[in-house]
Structure formats: C-alpha cells, structure tokens
C-alpha positions in Angstrom: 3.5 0.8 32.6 0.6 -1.3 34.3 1.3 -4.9 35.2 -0.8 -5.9 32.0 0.8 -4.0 29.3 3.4 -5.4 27.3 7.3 -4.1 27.1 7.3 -1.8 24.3 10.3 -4.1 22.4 8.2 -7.1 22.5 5.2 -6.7 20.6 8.1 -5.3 17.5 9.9 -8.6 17.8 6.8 -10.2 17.6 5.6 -8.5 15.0 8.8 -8.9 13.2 9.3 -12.4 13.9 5.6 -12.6 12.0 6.9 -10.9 9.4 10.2 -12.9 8.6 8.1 -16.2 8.6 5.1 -14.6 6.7 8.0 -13.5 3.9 9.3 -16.9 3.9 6.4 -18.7 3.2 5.4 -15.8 0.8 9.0 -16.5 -1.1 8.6 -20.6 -0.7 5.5 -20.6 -2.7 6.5 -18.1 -5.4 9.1 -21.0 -6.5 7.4 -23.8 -5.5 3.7 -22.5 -7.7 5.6 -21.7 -10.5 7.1 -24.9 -10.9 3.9 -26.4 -9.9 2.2 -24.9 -12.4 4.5 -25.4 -15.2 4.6 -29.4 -14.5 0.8 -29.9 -14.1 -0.1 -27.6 -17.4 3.0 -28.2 -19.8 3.3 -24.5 -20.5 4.9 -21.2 -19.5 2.4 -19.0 -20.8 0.3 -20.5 -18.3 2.8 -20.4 -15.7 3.1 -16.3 -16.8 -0.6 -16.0 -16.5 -0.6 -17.5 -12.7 2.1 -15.1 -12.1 0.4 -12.2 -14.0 -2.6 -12.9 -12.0 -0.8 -12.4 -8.4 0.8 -9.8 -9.5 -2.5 -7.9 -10.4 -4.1 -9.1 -7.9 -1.8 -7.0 -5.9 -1.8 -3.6 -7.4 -5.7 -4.0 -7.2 -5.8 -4.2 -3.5 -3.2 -1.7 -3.1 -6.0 0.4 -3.8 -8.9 -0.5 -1.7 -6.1 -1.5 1.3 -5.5 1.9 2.8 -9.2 2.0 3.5 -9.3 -1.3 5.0 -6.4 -0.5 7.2 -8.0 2.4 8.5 -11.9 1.0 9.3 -10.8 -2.5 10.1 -8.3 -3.5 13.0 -4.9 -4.3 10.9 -3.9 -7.6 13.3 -7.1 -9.1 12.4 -6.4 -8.3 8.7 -2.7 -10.0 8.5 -4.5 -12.8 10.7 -7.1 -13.2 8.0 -5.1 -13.4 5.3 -2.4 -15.5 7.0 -5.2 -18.2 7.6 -6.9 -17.5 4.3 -3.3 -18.3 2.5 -2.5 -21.0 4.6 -6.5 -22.5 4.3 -6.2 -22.4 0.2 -2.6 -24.4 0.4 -4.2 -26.8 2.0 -7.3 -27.0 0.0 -4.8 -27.2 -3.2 -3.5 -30.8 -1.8 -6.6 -32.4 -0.7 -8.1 -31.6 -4.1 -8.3 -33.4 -6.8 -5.7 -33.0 -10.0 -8.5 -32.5 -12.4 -9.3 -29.2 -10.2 -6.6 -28.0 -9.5 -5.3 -25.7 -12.4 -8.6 -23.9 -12.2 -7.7 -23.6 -7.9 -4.7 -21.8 -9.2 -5.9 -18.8 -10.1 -7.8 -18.8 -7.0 -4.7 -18.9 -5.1 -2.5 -16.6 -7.2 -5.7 -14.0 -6.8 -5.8 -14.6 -2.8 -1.7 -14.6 -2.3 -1.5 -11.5 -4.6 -4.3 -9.5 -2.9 -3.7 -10.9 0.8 0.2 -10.1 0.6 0.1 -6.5 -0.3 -2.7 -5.7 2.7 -0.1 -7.5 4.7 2.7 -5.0 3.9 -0.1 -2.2 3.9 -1.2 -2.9 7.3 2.6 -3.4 8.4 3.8 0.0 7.5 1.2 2.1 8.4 1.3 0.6 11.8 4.6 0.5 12.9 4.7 3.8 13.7 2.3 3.7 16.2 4.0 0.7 17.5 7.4 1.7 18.1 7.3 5.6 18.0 9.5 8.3 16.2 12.3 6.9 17.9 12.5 3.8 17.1 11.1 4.0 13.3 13.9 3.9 11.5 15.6 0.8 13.0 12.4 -0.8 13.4 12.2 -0.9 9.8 15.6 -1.9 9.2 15.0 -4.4 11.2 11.9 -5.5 9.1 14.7 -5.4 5.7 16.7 -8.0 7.7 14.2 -9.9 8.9 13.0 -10.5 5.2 16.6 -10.3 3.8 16.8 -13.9 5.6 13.3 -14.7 4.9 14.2 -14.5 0.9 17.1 -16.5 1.5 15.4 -19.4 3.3 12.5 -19.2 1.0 14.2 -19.0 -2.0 17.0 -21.3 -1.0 14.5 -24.2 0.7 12.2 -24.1 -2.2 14.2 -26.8 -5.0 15.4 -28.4 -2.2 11.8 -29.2 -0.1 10.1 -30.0 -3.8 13.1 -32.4 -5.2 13.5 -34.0 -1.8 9.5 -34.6 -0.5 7.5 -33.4 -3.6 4.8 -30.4 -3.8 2.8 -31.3 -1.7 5.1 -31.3 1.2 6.4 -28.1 0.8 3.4 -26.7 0.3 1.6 -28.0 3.9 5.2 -26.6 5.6 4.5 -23.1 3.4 0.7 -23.1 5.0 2.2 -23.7 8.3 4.4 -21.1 7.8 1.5 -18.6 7.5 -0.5 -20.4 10.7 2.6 -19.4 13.1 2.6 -16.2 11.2 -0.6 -15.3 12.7 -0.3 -17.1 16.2 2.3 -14.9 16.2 0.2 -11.6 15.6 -2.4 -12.5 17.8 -0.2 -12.2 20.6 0.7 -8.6 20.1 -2.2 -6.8 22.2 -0.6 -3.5 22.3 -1.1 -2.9 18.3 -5.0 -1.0 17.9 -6.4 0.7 15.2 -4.8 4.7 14.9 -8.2 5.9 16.1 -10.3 9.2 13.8 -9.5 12.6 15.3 -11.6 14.0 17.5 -14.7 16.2 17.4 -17.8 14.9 15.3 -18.0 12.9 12.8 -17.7 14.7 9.1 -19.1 13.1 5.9 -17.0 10.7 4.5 -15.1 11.3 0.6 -17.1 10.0 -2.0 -16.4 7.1 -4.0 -13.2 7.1 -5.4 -12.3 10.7 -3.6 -9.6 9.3 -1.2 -7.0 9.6 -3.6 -7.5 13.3 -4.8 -8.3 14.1 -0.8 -4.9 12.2 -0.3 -2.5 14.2 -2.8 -2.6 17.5 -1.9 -2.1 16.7 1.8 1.5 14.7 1.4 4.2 16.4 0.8 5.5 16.8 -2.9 9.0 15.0 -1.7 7.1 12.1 -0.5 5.2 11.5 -4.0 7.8 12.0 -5.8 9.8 9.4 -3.8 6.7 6.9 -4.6 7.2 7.7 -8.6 11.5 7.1 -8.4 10.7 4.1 -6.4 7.7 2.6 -8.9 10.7 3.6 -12.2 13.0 1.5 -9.5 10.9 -1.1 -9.4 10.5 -1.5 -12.7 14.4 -1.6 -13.3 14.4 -4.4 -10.8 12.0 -6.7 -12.8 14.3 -6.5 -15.7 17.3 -8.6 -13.5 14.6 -11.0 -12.2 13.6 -11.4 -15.8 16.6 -11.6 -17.6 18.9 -13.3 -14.7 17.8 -16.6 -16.6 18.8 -16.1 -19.3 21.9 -14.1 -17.9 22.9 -17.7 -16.2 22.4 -19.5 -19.2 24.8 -17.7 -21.2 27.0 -17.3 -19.0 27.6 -20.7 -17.0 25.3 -22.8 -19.6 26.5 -26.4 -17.7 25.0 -24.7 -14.5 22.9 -22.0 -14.6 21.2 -22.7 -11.1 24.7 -22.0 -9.3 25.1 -18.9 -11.1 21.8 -17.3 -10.5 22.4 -18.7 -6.4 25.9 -17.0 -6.8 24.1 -13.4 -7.8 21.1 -13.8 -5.8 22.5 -14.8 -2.3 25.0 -12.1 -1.8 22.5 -9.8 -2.8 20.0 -10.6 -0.3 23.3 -10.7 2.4 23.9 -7.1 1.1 20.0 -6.4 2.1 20.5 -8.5 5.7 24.0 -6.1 6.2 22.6 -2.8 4.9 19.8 -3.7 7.6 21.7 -4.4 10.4 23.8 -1.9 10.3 21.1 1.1 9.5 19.0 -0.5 12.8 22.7 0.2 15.1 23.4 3.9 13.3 19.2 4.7 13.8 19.5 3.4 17.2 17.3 6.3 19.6 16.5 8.7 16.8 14.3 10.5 15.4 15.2 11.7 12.2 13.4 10.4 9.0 14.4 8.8 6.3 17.1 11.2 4.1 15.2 11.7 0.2 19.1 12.7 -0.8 20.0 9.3 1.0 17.3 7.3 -0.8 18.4 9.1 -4.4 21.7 8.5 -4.0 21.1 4.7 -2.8 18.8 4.2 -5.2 21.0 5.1 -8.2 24.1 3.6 -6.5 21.9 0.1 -6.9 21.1 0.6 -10.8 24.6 1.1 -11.7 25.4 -1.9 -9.7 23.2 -4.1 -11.3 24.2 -3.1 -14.8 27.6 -3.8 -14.5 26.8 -6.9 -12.7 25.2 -8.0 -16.2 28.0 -6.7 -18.4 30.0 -10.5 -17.9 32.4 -9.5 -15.2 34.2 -12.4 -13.4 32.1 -14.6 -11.2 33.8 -13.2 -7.9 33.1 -9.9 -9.1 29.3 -10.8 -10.2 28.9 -11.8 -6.7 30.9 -8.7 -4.9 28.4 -6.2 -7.2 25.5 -8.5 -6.2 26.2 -7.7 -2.4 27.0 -4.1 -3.2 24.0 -3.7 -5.1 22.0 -5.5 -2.0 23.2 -2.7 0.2 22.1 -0.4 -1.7 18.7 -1.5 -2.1 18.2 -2.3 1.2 19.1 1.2 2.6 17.4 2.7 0.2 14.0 1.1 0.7 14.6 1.8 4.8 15.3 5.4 4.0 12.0 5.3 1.4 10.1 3.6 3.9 10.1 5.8 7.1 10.1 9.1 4.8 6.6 7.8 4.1 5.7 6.9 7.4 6.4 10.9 8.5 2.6 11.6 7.1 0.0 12.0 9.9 -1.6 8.9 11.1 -4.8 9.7 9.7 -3.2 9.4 5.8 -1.0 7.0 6.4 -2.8 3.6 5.3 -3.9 5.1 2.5 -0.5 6.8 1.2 0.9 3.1 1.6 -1.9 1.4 -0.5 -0.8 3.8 -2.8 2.7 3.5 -2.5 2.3 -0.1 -3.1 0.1 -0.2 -5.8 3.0 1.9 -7.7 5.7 0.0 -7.1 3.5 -3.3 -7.9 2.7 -1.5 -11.0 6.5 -0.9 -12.4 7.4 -4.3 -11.9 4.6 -6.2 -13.3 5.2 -3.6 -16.6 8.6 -4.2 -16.2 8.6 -7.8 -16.6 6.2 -7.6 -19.5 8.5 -4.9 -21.7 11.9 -6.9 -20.2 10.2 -10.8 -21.4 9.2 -9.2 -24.9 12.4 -7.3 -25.3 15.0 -9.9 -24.3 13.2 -11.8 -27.5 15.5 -9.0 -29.8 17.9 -7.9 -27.3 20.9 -9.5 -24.8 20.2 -9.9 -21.0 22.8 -6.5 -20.6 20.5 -3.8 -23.0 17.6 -4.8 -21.5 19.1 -4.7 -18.1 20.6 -1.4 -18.8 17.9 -0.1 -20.4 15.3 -0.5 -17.7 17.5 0.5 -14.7 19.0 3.2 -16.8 15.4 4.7 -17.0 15.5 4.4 -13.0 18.5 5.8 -12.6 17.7 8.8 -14.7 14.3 9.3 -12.6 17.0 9.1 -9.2 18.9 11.3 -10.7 16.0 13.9 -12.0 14.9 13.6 -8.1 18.5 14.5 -6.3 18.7 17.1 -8.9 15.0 18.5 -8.3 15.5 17.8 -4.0 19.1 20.1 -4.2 16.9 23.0 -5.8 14.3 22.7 -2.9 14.8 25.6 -0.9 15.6 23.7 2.6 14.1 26.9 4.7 10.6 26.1 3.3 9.2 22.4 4.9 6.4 20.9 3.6 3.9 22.0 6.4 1.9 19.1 7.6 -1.1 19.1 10.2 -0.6 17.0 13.2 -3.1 14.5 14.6 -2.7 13.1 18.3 -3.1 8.9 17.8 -6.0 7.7 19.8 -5.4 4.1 20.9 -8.7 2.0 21.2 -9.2 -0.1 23.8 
C-alpha cells in the first residue's frame, strides 16, 4: 500500500458513518413531513398523497438508478443527492407559507427519488470496497448502523418538533445530509467498477437492460427479490395498522405503546447486526437463500402474534425477536445479491429496489382500505401470511434444487479508475 492510499477499514467506516447519519436524517423527516404536512393542509388524504408521492418517486428511480450507478461515479451521486436533500429543506423554511404545500411535493419527489439512488449506489459498491471477505459483515455492519439511525430518527423527531418547532428540526435534518456527504467525499478509494475490457460493443436499446439483465442472474437470486417484494409488503401492513393497533390497545397512550413495539424491534435489527458482522468476520461465503427463507418466515410469524393482544412485555420481547429476524434476513438477502458480477450489479439492485418499494407502497394501500372492514390482527395476518407462504414456497422450491448444479456465472475482473 503506497503512502497515499487509504487503510482498507477506513473508507468502510466512512462510508458507513455516512450512511447512519444519511438514515437518520432520512427517518427525522419522514415524521417530521408528515406531521408537517398534516398541520399546514388540515387533511390526511393530503398527508397520504405526500407520502404516496415519495414513495413513487422511489420505485421510479429504482429503475433508471442501476444505469446511473454504472455511467456516473456513485460518490458523486450520494453527494448530489445529499446536498440536493439538504438544499430543498432549507428552501422549505425560507419560503413563504403560501408556497409551501405546493414545495411539498417537490420534496417528497426529490427525497423519494434521491434516497433509493442512495441505497442503489451503496450496495452495488460495497463490494468493490471491502472485498469478498469482508462483505458479509460490512453489510451487517450497514443494518446496525441504520438500526440506530431509525432509533434516533424516529425517536428525535416529536421531541425536536414539540420542543423548537419545524423549522428547527428541519435545518438540523439538512445538516444531517451536509455531514453525510463531507463524509463521502473523503473516501478516495471508492471508483466507478470500470467496463470490461476489449472494445467497446453497442449499448442495449431503450428499455433492453432489464431483459439483458434476467437471464444473466441466477434464478435463486430473483426469486429472493420476489419473497423479499411479498415481505415487504407484509411489513407495510404493521406500519399501517400499528396505529390503530395502539389505539385499541393502550387508548390513554397510544404513543408509548407503538415506542414500546417499535424500539425493541429496531434493537433486534442493531443485535442481529452486530452479531452477524463477529460470526462473518474474514469470510467469504455468501449470504445462505435457506438462511434468508427461514429468517424471513421466522419474522412474519413474529409479527402476527405480536398483533394478536399478547401482554405488553411479550409485545415488546416478539418485537425484538421479530427485529432479529429481519435484520438477518435482509444481511443474508443483501450479499446473496451482491454475488452477481460487477458489471450487473447496479442494475440488479435498481431492480431489487424498485420491488421491494413496490410491495410496500401496495401494501399500505390494500392494509389502509382493508383495516376500514377488518381488525389491526386479519389485516396483519393476512398480509404477512401471504409473505410467509411465498418464504415458504421458496425454502420448499431451494431444498428441490439439486445442490451439484450452481448457477454458472461469468466473471469480470473490476477495473478501478484512477
């Protein structure tokens, strides 16, 4: 290593301190808009349009991020959209009233988009960052990281806009995303995975990256994506119905009963993180598909019987359990997909994220409609029945894979720019 190059750990703990206090800001204004929104319009069904919007926003640049990733240098991407987030908080206090429910929309459209290139660009880097060896506990270090994130974020948010008003918490949530990217732009050893070499070939046509994509990842992989997009849409109905959940359940304090499921489960995240990055320690191996099934429909029954009125102690010991769960099981998910050669990598992650963005946003639409008709338990069991069926239909399909016969993948050498 030449007196100018960087330790290989400290670009990652740059990168993931970025990402902790990108997440936080990300999670600070997700409370703080929504309230924001409701106050200054008077309705919710504008407050679920700002949040539609993001949300959309999202799954739409899912699809166009891969090829960003992979023409564009990905630090200058997550800078960009740190400073563009941060710029548009600040533009949404100095503005006047008047303006800004229409500035809104602007912002749920730039959050939406700039935070899903932001994971994008993450994931398909990190393993030319840290290296086969160190995948798998680089990303649970990432799940821990934004374990404590989500607690901060979610736990500062009331507190910053009861205490000091909007406005104040949203200039600390924009300075949250301006040391988010001084942060990046101190990692010089993250480049662009460079183009194999040889000539140049013609490039897909329009809208021929995704069926050029398919047939090269392997069958396990996609069908990973597809449990985890039936997963996500499980999830949205506990964010959805938790409300209500809280309200029924403790109706002279329904904040302290959604804080009591919602902080263990984001411990069980920060403890399923921390101790996947000690067992992952100097290996190799990817991510286990039977691992991620099983965790995956570990998590679903967790969450169901966390809404079927158990004890408060036992609410919040399901709550961690089902944290654990999830937390392994999107560690396990997430460097299975970062196995595909470099080349394919941005693109396979647009797409993974577009999925998963996908089956929540439909997910909170059928679990809002439905818990009109039905209690916070049917529709909870319901939708993360449906994802434990699909976990279930994958470990099933996985175990009849004969093991002898790998998914045969062409290798690429990464080419680091200089």
């Amino acid at each position: 290593m030449s007196a100018t190059e960087e330790p290989p750990a400290r670009p990652l703990r740059l990168v993931i301190a970025a990402h902790a206090v990108s997440t936080y800001g990300s999670f600070l204004n997700m409370v703080a808009l929504g309230l924001f929104t409701l106050e200054i319009t008077g309705s919710a069904v504008s407050t679920g349009i700002f949040m539609a919007v993001r949300l959309c926003a999202g799954v739409l640049m899912g699809l166009v991020a891969g090829t960003l990733v992979s023409r564009y240098a990905r630090a200058r991407l997550m800078i960009g959209g740190d400073l563009l987030s941060a710029g548009a908080l600040v533009l949404l206090v100095a503005m006047p009233s008047a303006a800004q429910p229409t500035m809104l929309h602007a912002l749920a459209v730039l959050l939406g988009g700039s935070q899903t290139l932001w994971v994008v660009a993450l994931r398909s880097g990190l393993p030319a960052l840290v290296g086969p060896d160190d995948l798998a506990r680089a990303n649970a270090n990432l799940v821990a990281a934004r374990s404590v994130a989500m607690l901060l974020g979610f736990g500062s948010a009331g507190i910053l806009v009861t205490l000091f008003g909007y406005h104040a918490a949203f200039l600390l949530d924009a300075t949250s995303f301006v040391v988010s990217a001084l942060l990046l732009s101190a990692v010089r050893a993250w480049r662009v995975v460079g183009r194999p070499a040889g000539p140049p070939t013609k490039g897909p046509r329009r809208g021929a990256g995704l069926r050029r994509l398919l047939p090269s990842v392997a069958p396990v992989i996609l069908a990973m994506i597809a449990v985890r997009s039936v997963d996500a849409f499980g999830s949205a109905s506990h964010n959805v119905g938790l409300p209500v959940y809280a309200n029924l359940a403790w109706p002279d304090a329904p904040a302290a009963f959604a804080a009591l499921f919602t902080t263990p489960w984001a411990v069980g995240s920060l403890v399923a993180g921390q101790w996947y990055a000690r067992r992952a320690a100097g290996t190799s191996r990817p991510g286990s598909p039977r691992a991620f099934g099983v965790a995956t429909c570990t998590m679903s029954l967790l969450f169901v019987l966390a809404f079927a009125g158990p004890p408060i102690w036992l609410v919040a010991v399901l709550a961690l359990a089902a944290g654990m769960a999830d937390g392994y099981a999107e560690i396990s998910y997430t460097t299975r997909l970062q196995t595909v050669e470099p080349s394919r990598l941005p693109q396979l992650m647009g797409l993974a994220s577009t999925a998963q963005n996908a089956g929540f946003g439909i997910g909170m639409i059928v679990s809002a409609f439905a818990l009109d008709r039905l209690t916070p338990l049917s529709v909870v069991a319901l939708a993360h029945g449906l994802a434990l069926a699909a976990a279930g239909a994958f470990l099933i399909s996985h175990a009849r894979t004969p093991a002898h016969r790998p998914h045969r993948q062409r290798t690429q050498e990464v080419e680091v720019a200089p």
